[in-house]
C-alpha positions as CSV (number, residue, x, y, z in Angstrom):
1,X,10.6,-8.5,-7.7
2,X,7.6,-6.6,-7.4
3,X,5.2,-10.1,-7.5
4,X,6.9,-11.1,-4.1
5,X,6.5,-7.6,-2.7
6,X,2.9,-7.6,-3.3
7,X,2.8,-11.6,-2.3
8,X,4.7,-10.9,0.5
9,X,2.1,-7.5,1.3
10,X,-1.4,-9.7,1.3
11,X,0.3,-12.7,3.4
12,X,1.2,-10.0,6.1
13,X,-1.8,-8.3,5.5
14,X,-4.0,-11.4,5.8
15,X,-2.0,-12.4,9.1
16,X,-2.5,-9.2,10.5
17,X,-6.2,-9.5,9.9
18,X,-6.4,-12.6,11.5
19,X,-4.6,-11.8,14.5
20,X,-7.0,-8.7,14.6
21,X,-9.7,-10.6,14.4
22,X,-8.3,-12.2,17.6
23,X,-7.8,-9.2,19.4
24,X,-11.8,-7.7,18.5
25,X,-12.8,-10.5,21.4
26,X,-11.9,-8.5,24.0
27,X,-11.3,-4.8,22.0
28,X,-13.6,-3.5,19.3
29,X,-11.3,-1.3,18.1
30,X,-9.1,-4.2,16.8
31,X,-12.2,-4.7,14.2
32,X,-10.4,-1.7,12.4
33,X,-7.6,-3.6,11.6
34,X,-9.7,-6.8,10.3
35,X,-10.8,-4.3,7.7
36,X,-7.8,-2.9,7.1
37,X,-6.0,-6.2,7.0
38,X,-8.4,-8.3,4.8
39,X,-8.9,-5.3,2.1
40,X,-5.4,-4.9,1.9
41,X,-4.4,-8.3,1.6
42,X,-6.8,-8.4,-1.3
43,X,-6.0,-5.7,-3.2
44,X,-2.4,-7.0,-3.0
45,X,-3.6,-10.0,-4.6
46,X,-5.3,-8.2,-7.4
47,X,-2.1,-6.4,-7.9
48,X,-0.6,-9.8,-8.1
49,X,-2.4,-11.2,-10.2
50,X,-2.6,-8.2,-12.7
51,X,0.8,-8.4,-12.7
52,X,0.9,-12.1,-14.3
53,X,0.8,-14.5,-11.3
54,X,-1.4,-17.4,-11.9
55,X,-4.3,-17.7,-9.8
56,X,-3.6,-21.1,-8.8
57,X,-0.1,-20.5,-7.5
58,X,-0.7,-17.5,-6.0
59,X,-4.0,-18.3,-3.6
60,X,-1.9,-21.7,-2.9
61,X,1.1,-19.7,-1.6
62,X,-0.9,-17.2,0.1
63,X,-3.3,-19.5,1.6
64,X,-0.6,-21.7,3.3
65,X,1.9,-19.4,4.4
66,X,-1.1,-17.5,6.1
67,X,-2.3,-20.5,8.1
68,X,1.6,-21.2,8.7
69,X,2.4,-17.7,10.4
70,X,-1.0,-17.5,11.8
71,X,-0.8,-20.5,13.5
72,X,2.8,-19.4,15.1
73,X,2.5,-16.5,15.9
74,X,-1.0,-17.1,17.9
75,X,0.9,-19.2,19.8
76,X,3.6,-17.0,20.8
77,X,0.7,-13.8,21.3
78,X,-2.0,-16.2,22.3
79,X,-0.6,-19.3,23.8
80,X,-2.6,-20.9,21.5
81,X,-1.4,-24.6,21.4
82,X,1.2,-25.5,18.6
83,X,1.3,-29.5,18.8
84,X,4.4,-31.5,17.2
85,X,1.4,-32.3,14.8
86,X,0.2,-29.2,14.2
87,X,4.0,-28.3,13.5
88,X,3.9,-31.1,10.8
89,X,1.2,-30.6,9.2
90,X,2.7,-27.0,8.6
91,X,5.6,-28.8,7.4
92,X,3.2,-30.7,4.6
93,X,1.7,-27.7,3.8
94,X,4.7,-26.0,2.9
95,X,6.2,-28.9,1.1
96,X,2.6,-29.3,-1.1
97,X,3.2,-25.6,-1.9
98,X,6.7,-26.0,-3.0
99,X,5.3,-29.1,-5.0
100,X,2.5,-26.8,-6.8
101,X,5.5,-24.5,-7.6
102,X,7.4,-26.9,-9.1
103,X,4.8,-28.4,-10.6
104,X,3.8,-25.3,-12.2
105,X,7.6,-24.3,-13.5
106,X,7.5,-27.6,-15.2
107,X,4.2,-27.0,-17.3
108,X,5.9,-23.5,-17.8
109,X,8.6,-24.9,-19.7
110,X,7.0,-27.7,-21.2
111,X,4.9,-25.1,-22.4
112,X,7.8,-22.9,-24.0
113,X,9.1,-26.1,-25.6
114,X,6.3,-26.7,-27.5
115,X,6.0,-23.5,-28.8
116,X,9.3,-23.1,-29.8
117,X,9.0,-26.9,-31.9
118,X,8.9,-26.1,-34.8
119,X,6.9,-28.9,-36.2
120,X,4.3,-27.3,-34.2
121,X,4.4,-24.1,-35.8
122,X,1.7,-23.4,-38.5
C-alpha cells in the first residue's frame, strides 16, 4: 500500500509541477510550485524505489499517467486542445503501461518458478 501512496504522491506532484510551470508565464510566483512540485515528485520516487519498485515499471507508470492527467487537465484549466487523437493516444499509452505491468508480473513469476524447481537448486 505504501508503493501506490508514494506512486500516487510524485504523479500528483509531477502534474502539479507542470501545471505550475504553466502558470510562471504570466506569474513568477507559480515558479515556487515548479520547485516544490518536481523535488517532491522525485523524492516520492526515491521512496518508491527504495521501497522495492522496479525502476522500469515505476518511471513507465509515472511517466504516462503524468502526460495523461497533464494533458486533461490543461485542457479543462487551459483550454489547451484535447483532440479525439490526442485522447487516443492517451488511450495507447495507458494500455502499453498496463502491458509493461503485465509483462513484468509474468517474469515475476516465471522467476519464482524457477527458483522454486528444484532441479535448479544446487
Amino acid at each position: 500500500m505504501t508503493k501506490w501512496l508514494y506512486l500516487i504522491g510524485a504523479i500528483l506532484l509531477e502534474v502539479g509541477g507542470t501545471l505550475s510551470l504553466r502558470l510562471a508565464v504570466d506569474s513568477a510566483i507559480w515558479f515556487v510550485g515548479v520547485g516544490v512540485g518536481y523535488v517532491g515528485a522525485f523524492a516520492c520516487l526515491t521512496l518508491l524505489l527504495r521501497a522495492g519498485a522496479p525502476i522500469g515499471l515505476t518511471y513507465g507508470v509515472w511517466a504516462a499517467s503524468g502526460v495523461a492527467l497533464t494533458a486533461v487537465l490543461a485542457a479543462i484549466l487551459f483550454g489547451d486542445p484535447l483532440t479525439w487523437l490526442m485522447s487516443l493516444g492517451i488511450v495507447i499509452v495507458i494500455a502499453g503501461v498496463f502491458l509493461v505491468e503485465v509483462g513484468a508480473g509474468a517474469a515475476n513469476g516465471a522467476a519464482r518458478r524457477a527458483a522454486s524447481d528444484p532441479e535448479n537448486a544446487q
